[in-house]
N, C-alpha and C positions, 0 to 999 in steps of 0.2 A: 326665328330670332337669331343673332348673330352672336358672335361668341363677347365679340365687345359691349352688346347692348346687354348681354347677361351679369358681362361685370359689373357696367354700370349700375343695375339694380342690387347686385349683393353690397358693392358701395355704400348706395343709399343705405340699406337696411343696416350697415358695417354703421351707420352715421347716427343712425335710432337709437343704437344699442347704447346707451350713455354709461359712463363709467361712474360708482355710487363712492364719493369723496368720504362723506359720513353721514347721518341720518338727515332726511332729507333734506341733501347737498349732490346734486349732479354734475357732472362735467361734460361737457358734448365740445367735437370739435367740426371742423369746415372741411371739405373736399380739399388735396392739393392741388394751383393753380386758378382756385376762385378770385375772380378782379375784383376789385373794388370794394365790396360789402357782400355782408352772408346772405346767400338768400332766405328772401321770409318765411317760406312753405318750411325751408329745413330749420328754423327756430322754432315755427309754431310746430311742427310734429316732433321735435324734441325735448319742447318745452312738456306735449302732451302724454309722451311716453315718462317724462319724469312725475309727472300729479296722476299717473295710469300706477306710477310703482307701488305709490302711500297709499292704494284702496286695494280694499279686499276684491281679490278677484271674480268675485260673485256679482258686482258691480260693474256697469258699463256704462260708457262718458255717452251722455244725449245731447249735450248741447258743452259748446266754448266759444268764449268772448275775448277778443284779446287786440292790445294796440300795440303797433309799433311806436317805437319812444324814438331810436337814434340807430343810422346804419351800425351792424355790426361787423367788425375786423374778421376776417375771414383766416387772415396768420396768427391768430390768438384763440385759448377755447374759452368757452360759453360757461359758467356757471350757473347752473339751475336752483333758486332756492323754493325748496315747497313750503308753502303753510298749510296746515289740515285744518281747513276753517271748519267743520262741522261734517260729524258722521251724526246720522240719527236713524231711524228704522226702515227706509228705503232709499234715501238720498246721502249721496257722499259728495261734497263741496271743497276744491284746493282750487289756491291761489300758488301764482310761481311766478317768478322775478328771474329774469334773465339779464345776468353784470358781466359786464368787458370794463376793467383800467377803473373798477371801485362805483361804476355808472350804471343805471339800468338802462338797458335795452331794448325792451319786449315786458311786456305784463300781461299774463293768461289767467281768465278763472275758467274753471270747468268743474262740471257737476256731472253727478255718475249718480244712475240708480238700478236697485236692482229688477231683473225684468217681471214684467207684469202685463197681463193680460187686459184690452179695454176695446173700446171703438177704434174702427179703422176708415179711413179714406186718401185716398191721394187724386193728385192733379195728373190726369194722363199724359203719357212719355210723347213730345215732340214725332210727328211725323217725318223721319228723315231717311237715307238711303241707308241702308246696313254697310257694314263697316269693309265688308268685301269688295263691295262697289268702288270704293275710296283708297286713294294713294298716300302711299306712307310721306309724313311731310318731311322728315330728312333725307330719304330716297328722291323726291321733287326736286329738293334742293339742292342733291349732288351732281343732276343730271344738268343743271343750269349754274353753275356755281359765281356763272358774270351777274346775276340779276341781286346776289347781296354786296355789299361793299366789301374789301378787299379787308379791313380791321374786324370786321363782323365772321369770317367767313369761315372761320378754322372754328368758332364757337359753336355758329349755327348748322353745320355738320357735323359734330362729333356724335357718337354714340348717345343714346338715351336711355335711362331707366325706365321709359314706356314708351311703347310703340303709339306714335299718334296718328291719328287719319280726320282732321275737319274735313265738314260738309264744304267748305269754301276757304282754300288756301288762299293767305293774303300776304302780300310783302313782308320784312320785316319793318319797313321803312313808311312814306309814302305810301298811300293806293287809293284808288274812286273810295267816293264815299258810298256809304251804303249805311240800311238801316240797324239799330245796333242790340241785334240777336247774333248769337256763334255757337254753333252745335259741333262735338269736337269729339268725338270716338277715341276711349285710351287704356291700354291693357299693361299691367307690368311685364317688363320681358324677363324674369323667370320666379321660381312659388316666392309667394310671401308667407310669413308663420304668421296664424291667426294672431297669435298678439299682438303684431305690429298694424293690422290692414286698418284702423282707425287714425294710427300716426301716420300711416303710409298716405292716407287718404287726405290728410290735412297738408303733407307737403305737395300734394301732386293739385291740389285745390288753388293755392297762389297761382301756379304757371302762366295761366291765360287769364284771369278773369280781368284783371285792369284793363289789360288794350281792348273789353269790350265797348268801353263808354267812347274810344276813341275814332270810333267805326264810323259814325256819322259827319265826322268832321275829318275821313281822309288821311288817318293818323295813326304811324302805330306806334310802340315803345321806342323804337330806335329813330324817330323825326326827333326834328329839335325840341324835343319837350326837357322840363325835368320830372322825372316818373318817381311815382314810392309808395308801396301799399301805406295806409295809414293805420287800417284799423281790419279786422278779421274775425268772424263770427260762421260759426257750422253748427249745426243741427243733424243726430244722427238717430234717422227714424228706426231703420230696421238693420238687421243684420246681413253680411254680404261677402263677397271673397272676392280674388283677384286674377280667379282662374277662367276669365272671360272676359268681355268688351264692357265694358262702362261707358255709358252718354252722358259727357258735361254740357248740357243745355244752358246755358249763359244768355243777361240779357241786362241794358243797361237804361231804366228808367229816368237818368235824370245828370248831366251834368251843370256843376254852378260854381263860382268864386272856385274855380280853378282845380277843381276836386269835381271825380265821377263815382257815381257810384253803379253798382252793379250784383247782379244776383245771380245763384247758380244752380240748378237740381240735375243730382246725378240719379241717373237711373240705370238696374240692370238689362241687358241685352230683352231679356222680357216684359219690360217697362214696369218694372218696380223700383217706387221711388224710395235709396237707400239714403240718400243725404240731401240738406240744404243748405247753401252756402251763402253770405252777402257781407260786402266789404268795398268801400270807400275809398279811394286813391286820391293822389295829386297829380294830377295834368297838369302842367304849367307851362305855360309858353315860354320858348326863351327872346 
């Protein structure tokens, strides 16, 4: 890992850390330099580190549901409001409201309970090449730096908060259609503290999954679409860390009325499946 890709992840984590205004009231702010709108991974792992503060820590988040409302200003911070809908004897329930300029922006519910032993099964890990085989895709992209556009080009090289290596690098633009599965090998580039790998793991979850639905039709975030998660849902089966490779196995069942949607299971390096992701986007043609 590089000394600037280790920044970039204490960053991220520096962006977790939210500052507590008064009782559950958070403040989170944006990377500086972010264009346009905040990204969504960094409101939903923010938003889930604030409804992670109001439970007892004997509680752990299994599942979150959450839409986006309205890009957020990325030069202004984020106000987190918690509601503690409901503690009772193994489940813990908060709702959180995320306002820029008096407006909400984001609305998360997530539910925590405490762990318990029951039945187990999961869906076996994708058969793909191990992550060694596979080229780092900002490294790809330095080496070629004519094949992004010239506007694109300083973003989609900088440093990353985790090192990525897909089984199939694709433009960021344009490219052949192909069918619309994406298997994407990704490791933070330096430790994460256990209490963050659940928030860590919700902002690192937005990155790719929308341009899955785009795959079959030739298309990625940056063609002429207009692109916007809508809505975001995780599922967190077992416990996990960050001191090894993660497989986000991604696949996208169904685009319609201009919106894709798409599904994700992340597995450890030894095909245990630690999380499940699915979220809905807008494609839309310009």
């Amino acid at each position: 890992m590089t000394d600037d890709a280790r920044k970039a992840i204490a960053d991220v984590l520096a962006l977790l850390d939210l500052e507590l205004i008064e009782e559950n009231i958070y403040r989170g702010v944006s990377p500086p330099g972010r264009l346009q709108r905040v990204f969504g991974g960094q409101v939903a792992g923010q938003a889930l580190v604030a409804a992670t503060r109001t439970v007892e820590p004997s509680r752990i988040c299994h599942s979150l549901h959450a839409y986006f409302l309205r890009p957020g200003d990325p030069r202004i911070p984020i106000l987190y409001e918690v509601d503690r809908s409901r503690d009772g004897r193994s489940f813990s329930v908060r709702r959180v409201v995320a306002i820029q300029n008096g407006k909400q922006i984001f609305i998360l519910a997530a539910s925590f309970q405490t762990p318990e032993q029951g039945y187990e099964h999961q869906f076996p890990m994708p058969d793909v090449p191990p992550p060694e085989s596979l080229e780092d895709e900002i490294e790809v992209r330095r080496k070629d730096p004519g094949q992004i556009p010239e506007l694109l080009r300083e973003w989609l090289t900088q440093a990353r908060p985790f090192e990525v290596r897909p089984v199939i690098l694709d433009p960021p633009g344009d490219r052949p259609p192909r069918p619309p599965y994406n298997n994407i090998w990704f490791r933070a580039a330096g430790p994460v503290p256990a209490a963050l790998t659940q928030a860590l793991l919700a902002y690192a979850s937005d990155s790719s999954l929308l341009s899955t639905s785009l795959l079959p039709h030739g298309k990625g975030i940056f063609s002429n679409l207009q692109v916007a998660s809508l809505d975001h849902a995780m599922w967190f089966h077992r416990p996990f860390r960050f001191d090894d490779w993660l497989l986000y196995a991604q696949d996208s069942p169904s685009a319609s009325g201009a919106r894709g949607f798409n599904r994700g299971a992340i597995y450890l390096r030894d095909g245990t499946l630690v999380a499940s992701v699915a979220q809905e986007g807008l494609i839309r043609p310009r």
